[in-house]
C-alpha positions in Angstrom: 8.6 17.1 22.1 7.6 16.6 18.5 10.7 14.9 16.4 9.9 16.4 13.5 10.3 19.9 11.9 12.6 22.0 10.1 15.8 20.8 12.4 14.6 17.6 12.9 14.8 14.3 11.2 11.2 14.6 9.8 10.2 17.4 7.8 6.6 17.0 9.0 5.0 20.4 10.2 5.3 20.2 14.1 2.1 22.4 14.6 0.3 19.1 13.1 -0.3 15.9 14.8 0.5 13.7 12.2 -1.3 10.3 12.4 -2.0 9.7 8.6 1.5 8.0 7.8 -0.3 5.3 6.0 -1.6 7.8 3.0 1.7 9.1 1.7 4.1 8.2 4.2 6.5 10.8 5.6 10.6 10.9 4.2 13.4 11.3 6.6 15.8 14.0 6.4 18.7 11.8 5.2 16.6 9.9 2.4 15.4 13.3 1.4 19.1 14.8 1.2 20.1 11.6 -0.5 17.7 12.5 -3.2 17.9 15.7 -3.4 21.9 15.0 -4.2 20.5 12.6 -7.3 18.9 14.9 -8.0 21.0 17.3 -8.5 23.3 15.3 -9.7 20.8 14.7 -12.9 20.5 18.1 -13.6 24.0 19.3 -13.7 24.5 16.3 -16.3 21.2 15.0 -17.9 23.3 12.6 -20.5 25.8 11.7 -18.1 23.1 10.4 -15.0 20.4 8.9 -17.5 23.1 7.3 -19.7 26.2 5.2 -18.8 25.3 5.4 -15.2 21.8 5.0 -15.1 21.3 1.2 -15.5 24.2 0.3 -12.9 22.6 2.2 -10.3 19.0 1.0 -11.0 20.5 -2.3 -11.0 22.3 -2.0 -7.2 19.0 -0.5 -6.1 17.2 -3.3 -7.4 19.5 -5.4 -5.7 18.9 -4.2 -2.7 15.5 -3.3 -2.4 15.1 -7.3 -3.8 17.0 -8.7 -0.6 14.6 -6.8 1.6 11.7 -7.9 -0.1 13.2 -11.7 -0.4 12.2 -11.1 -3.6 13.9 -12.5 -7.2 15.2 -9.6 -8.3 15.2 -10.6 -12.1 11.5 -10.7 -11.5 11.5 -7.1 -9.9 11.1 -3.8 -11.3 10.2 0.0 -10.7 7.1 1.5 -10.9 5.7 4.7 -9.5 3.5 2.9 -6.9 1.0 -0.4 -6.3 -1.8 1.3 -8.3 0.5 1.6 -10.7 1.5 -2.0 -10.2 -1.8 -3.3 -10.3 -3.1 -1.5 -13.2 0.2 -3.3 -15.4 -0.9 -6.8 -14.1 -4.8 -6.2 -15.2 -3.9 -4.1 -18.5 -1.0 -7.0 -19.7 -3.7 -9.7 -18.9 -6.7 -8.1 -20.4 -6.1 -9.7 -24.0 -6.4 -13.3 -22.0 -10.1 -12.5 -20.7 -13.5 -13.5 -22.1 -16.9 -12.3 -21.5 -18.3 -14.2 -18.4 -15.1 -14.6 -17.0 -14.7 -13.3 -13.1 -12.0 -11.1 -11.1 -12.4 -11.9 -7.5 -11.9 -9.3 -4.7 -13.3 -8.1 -1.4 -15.3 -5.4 -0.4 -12.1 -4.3 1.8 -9.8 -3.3 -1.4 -8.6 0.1 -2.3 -11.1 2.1 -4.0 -8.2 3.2 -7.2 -7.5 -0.9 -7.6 -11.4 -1.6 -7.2 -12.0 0.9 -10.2 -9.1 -0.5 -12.4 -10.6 -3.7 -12.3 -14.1 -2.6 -12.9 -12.2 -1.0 -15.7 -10.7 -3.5 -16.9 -14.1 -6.1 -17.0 -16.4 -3.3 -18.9 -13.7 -3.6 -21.8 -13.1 -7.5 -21.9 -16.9 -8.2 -20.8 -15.8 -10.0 -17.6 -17.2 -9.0 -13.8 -15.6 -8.0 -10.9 -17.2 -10.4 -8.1 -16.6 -9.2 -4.6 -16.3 -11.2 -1.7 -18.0 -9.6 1.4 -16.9 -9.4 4.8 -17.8 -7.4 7.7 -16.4 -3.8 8.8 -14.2 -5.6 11.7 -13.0 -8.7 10.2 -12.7 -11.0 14.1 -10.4 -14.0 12.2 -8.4 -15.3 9.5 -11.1 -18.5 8.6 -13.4 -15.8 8.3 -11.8 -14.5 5.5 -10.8 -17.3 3.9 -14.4 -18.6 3.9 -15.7 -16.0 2.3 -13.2 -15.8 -0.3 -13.4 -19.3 -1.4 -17.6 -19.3 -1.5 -16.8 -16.2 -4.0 -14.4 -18.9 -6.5 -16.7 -20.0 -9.1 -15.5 -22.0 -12.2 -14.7 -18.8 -14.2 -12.4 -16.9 -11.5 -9.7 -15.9 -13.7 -7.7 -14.2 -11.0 -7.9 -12.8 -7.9 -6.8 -9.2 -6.6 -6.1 -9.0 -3.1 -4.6 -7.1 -0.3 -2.2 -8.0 2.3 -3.2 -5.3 4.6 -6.6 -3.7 3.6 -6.4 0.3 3.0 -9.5 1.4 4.2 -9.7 -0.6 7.4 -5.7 -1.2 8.2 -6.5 -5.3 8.9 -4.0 -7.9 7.8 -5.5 -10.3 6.0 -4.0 -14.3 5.7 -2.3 -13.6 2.7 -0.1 -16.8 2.5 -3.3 -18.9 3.0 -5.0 -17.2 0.8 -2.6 -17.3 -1.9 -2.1 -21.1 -1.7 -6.1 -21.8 -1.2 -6.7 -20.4 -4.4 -3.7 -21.5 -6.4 -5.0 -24.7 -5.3 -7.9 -24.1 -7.4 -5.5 -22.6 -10.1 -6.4 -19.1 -9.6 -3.2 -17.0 -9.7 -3.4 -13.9 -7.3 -2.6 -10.3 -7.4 -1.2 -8.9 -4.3 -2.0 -5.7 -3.7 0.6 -5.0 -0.6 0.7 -1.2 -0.4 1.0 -1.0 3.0 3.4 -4.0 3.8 6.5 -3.7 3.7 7.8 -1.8 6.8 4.7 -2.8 8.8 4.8 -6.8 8.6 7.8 -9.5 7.3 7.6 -9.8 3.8 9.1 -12.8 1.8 8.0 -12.9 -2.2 9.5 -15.6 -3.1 8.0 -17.8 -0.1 4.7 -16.2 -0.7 4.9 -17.5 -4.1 2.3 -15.1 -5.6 2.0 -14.8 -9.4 2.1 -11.3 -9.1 2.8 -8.5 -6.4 3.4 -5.1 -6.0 4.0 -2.5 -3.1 5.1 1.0 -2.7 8.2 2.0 -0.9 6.8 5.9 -0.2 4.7 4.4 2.4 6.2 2.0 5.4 9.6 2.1 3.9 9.3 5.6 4.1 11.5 5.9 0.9 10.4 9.0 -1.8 7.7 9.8 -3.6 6.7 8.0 -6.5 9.0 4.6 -5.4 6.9 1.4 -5.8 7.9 -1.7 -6.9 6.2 -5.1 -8.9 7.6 -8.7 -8.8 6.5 -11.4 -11.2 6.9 -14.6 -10.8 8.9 -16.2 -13.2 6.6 -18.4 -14.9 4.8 -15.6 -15.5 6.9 -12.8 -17.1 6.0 -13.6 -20.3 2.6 -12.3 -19.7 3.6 -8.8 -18.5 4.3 -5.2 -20.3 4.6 -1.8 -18.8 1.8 0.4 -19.5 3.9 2.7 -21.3 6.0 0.6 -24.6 8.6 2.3 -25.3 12.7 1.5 -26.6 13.2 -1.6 -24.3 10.5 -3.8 -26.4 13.2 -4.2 -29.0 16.0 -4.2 -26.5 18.9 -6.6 -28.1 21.4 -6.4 -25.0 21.9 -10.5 -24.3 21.6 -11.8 -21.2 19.3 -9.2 -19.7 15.9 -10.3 -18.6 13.2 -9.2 -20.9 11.1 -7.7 -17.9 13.9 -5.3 -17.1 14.7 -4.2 -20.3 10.9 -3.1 -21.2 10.4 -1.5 -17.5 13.8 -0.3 -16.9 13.0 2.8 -19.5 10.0 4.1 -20.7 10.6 7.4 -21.2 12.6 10.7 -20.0 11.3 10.4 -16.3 12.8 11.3 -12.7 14.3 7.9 -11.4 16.0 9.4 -8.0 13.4 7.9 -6.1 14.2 4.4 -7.2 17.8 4.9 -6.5 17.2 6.6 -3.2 14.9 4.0 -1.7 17.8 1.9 0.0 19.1 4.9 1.4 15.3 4.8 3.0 15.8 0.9 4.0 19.0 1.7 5.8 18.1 4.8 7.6 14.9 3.5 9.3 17.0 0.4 10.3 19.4 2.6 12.1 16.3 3.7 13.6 15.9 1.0 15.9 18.8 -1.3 17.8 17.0 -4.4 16.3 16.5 -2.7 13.0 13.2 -3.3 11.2 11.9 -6.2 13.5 12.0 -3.2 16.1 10.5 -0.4 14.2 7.2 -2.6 13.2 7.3 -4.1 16.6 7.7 -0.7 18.0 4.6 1.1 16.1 2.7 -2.2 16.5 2.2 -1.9 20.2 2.2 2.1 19.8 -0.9 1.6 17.5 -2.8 -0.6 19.9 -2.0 2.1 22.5 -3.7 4.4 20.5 -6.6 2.5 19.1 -7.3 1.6 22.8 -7.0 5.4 24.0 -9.2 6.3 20.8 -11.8 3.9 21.5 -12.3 4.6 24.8 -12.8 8.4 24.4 -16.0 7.0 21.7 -17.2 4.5 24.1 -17.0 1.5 21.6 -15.0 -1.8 21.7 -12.9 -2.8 18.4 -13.0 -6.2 17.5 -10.2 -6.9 15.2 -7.7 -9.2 17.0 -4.2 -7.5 17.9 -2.9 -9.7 15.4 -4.6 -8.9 12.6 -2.7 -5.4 12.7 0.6 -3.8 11.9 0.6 -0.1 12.3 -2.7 1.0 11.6 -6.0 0.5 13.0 -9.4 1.7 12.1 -11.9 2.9 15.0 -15.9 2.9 13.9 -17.1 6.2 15.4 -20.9 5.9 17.1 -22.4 8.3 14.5 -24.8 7.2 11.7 -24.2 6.8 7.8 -23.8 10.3 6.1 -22.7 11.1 2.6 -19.0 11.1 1.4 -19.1 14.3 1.0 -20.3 15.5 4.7 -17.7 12.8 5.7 -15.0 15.1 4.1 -16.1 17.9 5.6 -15.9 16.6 9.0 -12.6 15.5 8.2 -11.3 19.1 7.3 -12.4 20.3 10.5 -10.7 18.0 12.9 -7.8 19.4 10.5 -9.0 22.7 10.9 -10.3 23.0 14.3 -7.6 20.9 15.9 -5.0 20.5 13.7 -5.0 17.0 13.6 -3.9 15.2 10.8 -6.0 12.2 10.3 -8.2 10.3 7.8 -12.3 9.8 8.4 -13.3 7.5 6.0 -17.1 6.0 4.4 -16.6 2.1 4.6 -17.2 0.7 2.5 -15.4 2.5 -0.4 -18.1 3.6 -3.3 -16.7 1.3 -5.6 -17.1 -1.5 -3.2 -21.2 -0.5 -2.6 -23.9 -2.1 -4.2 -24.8 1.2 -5.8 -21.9 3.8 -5.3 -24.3 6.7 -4.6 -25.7 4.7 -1.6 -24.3 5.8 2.0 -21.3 4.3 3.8 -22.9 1.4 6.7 -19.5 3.1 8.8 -18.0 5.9 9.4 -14.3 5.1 10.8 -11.4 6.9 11.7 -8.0 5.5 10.9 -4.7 6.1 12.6 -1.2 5.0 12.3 1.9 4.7 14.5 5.6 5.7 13.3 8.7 6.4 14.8 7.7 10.3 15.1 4.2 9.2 16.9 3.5 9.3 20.8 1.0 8.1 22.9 0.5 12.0 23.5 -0.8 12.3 19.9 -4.0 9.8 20.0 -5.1 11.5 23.1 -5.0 15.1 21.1 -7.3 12.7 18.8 -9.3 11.2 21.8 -9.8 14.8 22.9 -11.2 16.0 19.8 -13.1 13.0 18.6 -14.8 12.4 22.0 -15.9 16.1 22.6 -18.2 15.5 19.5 -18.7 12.0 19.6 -18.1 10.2 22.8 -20.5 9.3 25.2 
C-alpha cells in the first residue's frame, strides 16, 4: 500500500507512481508542517521574524546543515538551489577570464549549468570545452582519462558533477578534484543530487567551490540549496543579487555571510526548515542516513534490473557507480526532443506513471543542439515511499511498447 497521500507521511498523489524523486524531490509531512509554522510565523509578524530573529535562526540552520555536510560553515551559505550556486561561482569569477581561456566540463552535466557556462564564455570570450564520455560510463579511470586529455594550458576551471543529472552515475569526484588541482585547476562541484544519496565530506573533498540543493535527497523544501567556498577563496565570491550586506560593518562576521545572508525581502523558511528535513528522514531508518541511502541503493538496482529486463537490454554502469538513481537506454532510435516529451506525457497519461524520458545527450551538450539525441533513456529513482511493485508498473508499461 502506497505511503503517501493525504493521511500519510508524503503528500505525493497515491494515484501516481512516483519514481521521479530526483527532479524536485518530494517533502515529508513533518518538514512541510515545520514550514508551514515559519511560515506563518512570518506573516503574523513580518518585522519581528525578518528582524531580531532572523539571523540567529539562519545561523543554527547553518550550523546544522554545515555538520551534515562536514562542511566549514563560515564558508557556507543559502541559496535557492545548485543552479543558483553555480551561476554565483561563474558570474563572481567572470571579471578573472580572458579570451582563449577554457571552462572544462563533460558531456554528462546538467543542461541549466551547461548553458550558464556557455553564458558566461560568450561574454568574457573564453570556451566551454567538454570532455566526452560514453552514455554508460563502465569505470572511474575512464572518466578520469577523459577529463585530464580535455586540461589544456588555458583550463581556468573546471565545472563538474558528483552525480551526473541526466544519466544518475557517480562520478570519482575526490579524484577528480585532486587530479586537477594538481594541475592548479580549481573545481566547481556541481553536487545537486548528493547529499542524501552518497557520504558527503566538503571539507575532505577540498573543492574550491561546491554547491547542492537540499529540496532533492535531503528532501528538505523548496527552494533550499546551499554553496561552500573554500576559504582561500571567499574573497573571490558575491551573490548575484548586491544588496545591504556589501557595506555590512557588524565585526567579526564573515564577509561571505554578511553579503549572502540578505539580499532582499525574500521567503527564508525553507532555509530554516531544512534540519527539520535532516532529522526527519534520519528517524526514518534505525541506522539513520547510512540506512536510507543504503536502503534506496539496493531498491534502485532492484528496479533498474526489473526495468531492464522487461526492454531486453543489459546496463553497464557498475552497481557502484550509483546512489539512488539509475538510467535505462530504451531499444528505440534517436527522435526529436520534442517527440521524446510527448512520449513521456503518455506514460503519465496512459499509465499514470511518473517518470522522466530523457534525449542524452542534453542539447547543450551536442555538437549542434538541433541534432538528435544518440539515446533515449528512462531514469528512475528509489526513496523511502518506493517499492519493488512500482518499477514493475514501469516494466509493464515500458515493455508493452518497447520490449522485445
Amino acid at each position: 500500500m502506497k505511503q503517501y497521500g493525504l493521511d500519510a507521511p508524503w503528500r505525493l498523489d497515491p494515484e501516481v507512481t512516483f519514481l521521479n524523486h530526483g527532479s524536485f524531490g518530494a517533502c515529508p509531512v513533518p518538514v512541510l508542517e515545520a514550514q508551514r509554522a515559519l511560515v506563518d510565523e512570518l506573516e503574523a509578524g513580518p518585522i519581528r521574524f525578518l528582524g531580531p530573529t532572523f539571523q540567529a535562526r539562519l545561523d543554527a540552520a547553518r550550523r546544522e546543515v554545515a555538520a551534515h555536510l562536514h562542511a566549514d560553515p563560515e564558508g557556507l551559505v543559502f541559496v535557492s538551489n545548485a543552479t543558483t550556486g553555480v551561476s554565483t561561482v561563474l558570474r563572481s569569477l567572470a571579471p578573472t577570464f580572458e579570451p582563449g581561456d577554457e571552462l572544462l566540463t563533460t558531456n554528462h552535466e546538467y543542461n541549466a549549468i551547461l548553458n550558464a557556462q556557455t553564458e558566461v564564455a560568450r561574454v568574457t570570450g573564453a570556451s566551454v570545452v567538454i570532455a566526452r564520455l560514453p552514455f554508460e560510463i563502465e569505470s572511474e579511470d575512464q572518466v578520469l582519462e577523459a577529463l585530464l586529455a580535455a586540461v589544456t594550458p588555458r583550463t581556468r576551471l573546471a565545472v563538474i558533477s558528483h552525480i551526473t543529472s541526466p544519466t544518475a552515475t557517480i562520478l570519482p569526484i575526490e579524484a577528480i578534484v585532486r587530479a586537477l588541482a594538481e594541475r592548479g585547476i580549481d573545481t566547481l562541484v556541481d553536487a545537486a543530487h548528493a547529499p542524501g544519496q552518497v557520504p558527503v565530506d566538503v571539507e575532505d573533498l577540498g573543492a574550491a567551490y561546491w554547491t547542492a540543493n537540499g529540496h532533492k535527497w535531503l528532501c528538505g523544501p523548496k527552494g533550499s540549496g546551499v554553496l561552500h567556498v573554500r576559504s582561500d577563496r571567499r574573497d573571490r565570491i558575491h551573490p548575484l543579487v548586491i544588496s545591504h550586506g556589501f557595506n555590512d560593518l557588524r565585526p567579526g562576521r564573515p564577509r561571505l555571510q554578511k553579503e549572502f545572508d540578505w539580499t532582499g525581502t525574500g521567503d527564508p523558511t525553507p532555509y530554516i526548515a531544512l534540519p527539520v528535513a535532516l532529522r526527519t528522514m534520519a528517524a526514518l531508518d534505525p541506522d539513520g542516513w547510512p540506512g536510507i541511502r543504503q536502503a534506496n541503493h539496493e531498491l534502485v538496482l532492484a528496479g533498474r534490473r526489473i526495468v531492464a529486463e522487461a526492454l531486453g537490454v543489459a546496463p553497464r554502469t557498475p552497481a557502484a557507480m550509483l546512489g539512488s538513481m539509475a538510467t535505462i537506454r530504451l531499444p528505440i532510435p534517436p527522435m526529436p526532443d520534442e517527440a521524446i516529451d510527448a512520449l513521456k506525457r503518455s506514460i503519465t497519461d496512459d499509465h499514470r506513471i511518473e517518470v522522466p524520458l530523457t534525449g542524452w545527450p542534453v542539447p547543450a551538450a551536442r555538437a549542434a543542439p538541433a541534432t538528435l539525441p544518440d539515446v533515449v533513456a528512462v531514469r528512475i529513482s528509489a526513496q523511502r515511499y518506493n517499492e519493488a511493485s512500482d518499477y514493475e508498473r514501469l516494466a509493464e508499461a515500458l515493455g508493452r511498447r518497447f520490449g522485445g
